[in-house]
C-alpha positions in Angstrom: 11.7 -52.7 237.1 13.1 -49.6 238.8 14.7 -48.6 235.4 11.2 -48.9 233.8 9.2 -46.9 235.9 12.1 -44.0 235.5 11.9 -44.4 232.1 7.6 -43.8 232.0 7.9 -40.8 234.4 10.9 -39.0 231.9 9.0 -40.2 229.2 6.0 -38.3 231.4 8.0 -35.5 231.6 9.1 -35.1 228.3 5.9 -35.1 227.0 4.2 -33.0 229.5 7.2 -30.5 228.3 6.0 -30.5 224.8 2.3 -30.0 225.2 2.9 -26.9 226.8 6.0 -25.5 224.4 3.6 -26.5 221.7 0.4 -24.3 223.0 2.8 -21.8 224.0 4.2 -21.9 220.2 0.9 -21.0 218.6 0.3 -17.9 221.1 0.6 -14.4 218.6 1.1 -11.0 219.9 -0.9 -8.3 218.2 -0.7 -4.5 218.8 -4.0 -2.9 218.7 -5.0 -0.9 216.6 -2.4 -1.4 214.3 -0.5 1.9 215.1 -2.0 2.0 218.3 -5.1 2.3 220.9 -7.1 5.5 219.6 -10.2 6.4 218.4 -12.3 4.3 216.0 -10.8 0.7 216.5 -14.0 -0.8 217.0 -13.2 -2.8 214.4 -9.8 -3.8 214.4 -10.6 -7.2 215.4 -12.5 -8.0 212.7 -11.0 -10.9 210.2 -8.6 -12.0 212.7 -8.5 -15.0 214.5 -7.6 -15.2 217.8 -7.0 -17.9 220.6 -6.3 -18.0 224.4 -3.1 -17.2 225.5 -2.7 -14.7 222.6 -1.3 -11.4 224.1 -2.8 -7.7 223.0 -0.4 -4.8 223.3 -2.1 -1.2 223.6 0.3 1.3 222.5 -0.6 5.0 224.1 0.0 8.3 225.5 -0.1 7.5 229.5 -2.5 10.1 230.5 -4.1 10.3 227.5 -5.6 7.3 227.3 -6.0 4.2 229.5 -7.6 0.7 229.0 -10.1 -0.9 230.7 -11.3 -4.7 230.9 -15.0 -5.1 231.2 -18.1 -6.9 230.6 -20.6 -7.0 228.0 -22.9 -5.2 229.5 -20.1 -2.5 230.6 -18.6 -2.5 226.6 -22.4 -1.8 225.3 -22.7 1.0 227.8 -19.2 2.4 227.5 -18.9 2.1 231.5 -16.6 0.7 234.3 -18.1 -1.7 235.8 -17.3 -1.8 239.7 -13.8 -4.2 239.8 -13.2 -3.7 236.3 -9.0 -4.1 235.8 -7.9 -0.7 234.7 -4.3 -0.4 232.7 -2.4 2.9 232.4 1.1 2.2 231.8 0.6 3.1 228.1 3.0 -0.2 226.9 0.0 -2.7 228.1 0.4 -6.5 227.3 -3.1 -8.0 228.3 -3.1 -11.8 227.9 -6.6 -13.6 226.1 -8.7 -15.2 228.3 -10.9 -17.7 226.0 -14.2 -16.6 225.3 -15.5 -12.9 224.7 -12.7 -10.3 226.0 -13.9 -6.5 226.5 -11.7 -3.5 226.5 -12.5 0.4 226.5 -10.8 3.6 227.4 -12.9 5.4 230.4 -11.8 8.7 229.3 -14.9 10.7 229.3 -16.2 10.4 225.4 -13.3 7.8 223.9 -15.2 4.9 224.4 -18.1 6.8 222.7 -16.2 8.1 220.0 -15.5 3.8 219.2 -12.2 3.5 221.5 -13.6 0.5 222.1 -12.7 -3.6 221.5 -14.6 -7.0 221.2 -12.4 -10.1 220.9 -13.2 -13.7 220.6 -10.5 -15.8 221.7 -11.2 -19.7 220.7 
């Protein structure tokens, strides 16, 4: 009996194990942008599919730019939103959250000027 119960909890194990390597298997890593975070990637997103877990990479100038994770309502205003998580390293690896995921670049006139990103992670 004991050798049964070992064998259902590595069995357990084992296939707790491959649930997560397999979600983690399907995550992608996209850099934004393309060649970077700069002006007018408003619509970089669009056409791609994209799902929790997924990791975005904004390449830029520290100093130059920064990126900034907000809300809706702080994306269609092209404002910081108090609390908002603010990335300057210029190398920035920002993980998907599933739903709608916000970023902008505070820099007075970038966001404006469509420095700007919408992504829906399913």
């Amino acid at each position: 009996m004991a050798l049964g119960r070992g064998s259902a909890v590595v069995l357990s194990l084992s296939l707790c194990f491959f649930l997560l390597h397999s979600h983690m298997a399907h995550a992608a890593t996209y850099t934004v942008g393309g060649n970077g975070w700069t002006f007018n990637t408003v619509g970089w997103p669009n056409g791609k599919r994209f799902r929790a877990g997924d990791t975005l990479v904004f390449k830029y100038a520290p100093g130059a730019h920064n990126v900034v994770a907000v809300n809706r309502a702080g994306y269609s205003a092209c404002s910081t939103p108090r609390g908002s998580k603010v990335y300057r390293s210029g190398n920035d690896q920002i993980r998907l959250a599933k739903g709608q995921n916000f970023f902008i670049c505070n820099f007075v006139g970038h966001c404006e000027s469509g420095m700007k990103i919408a992504v829906n992670a399913v």
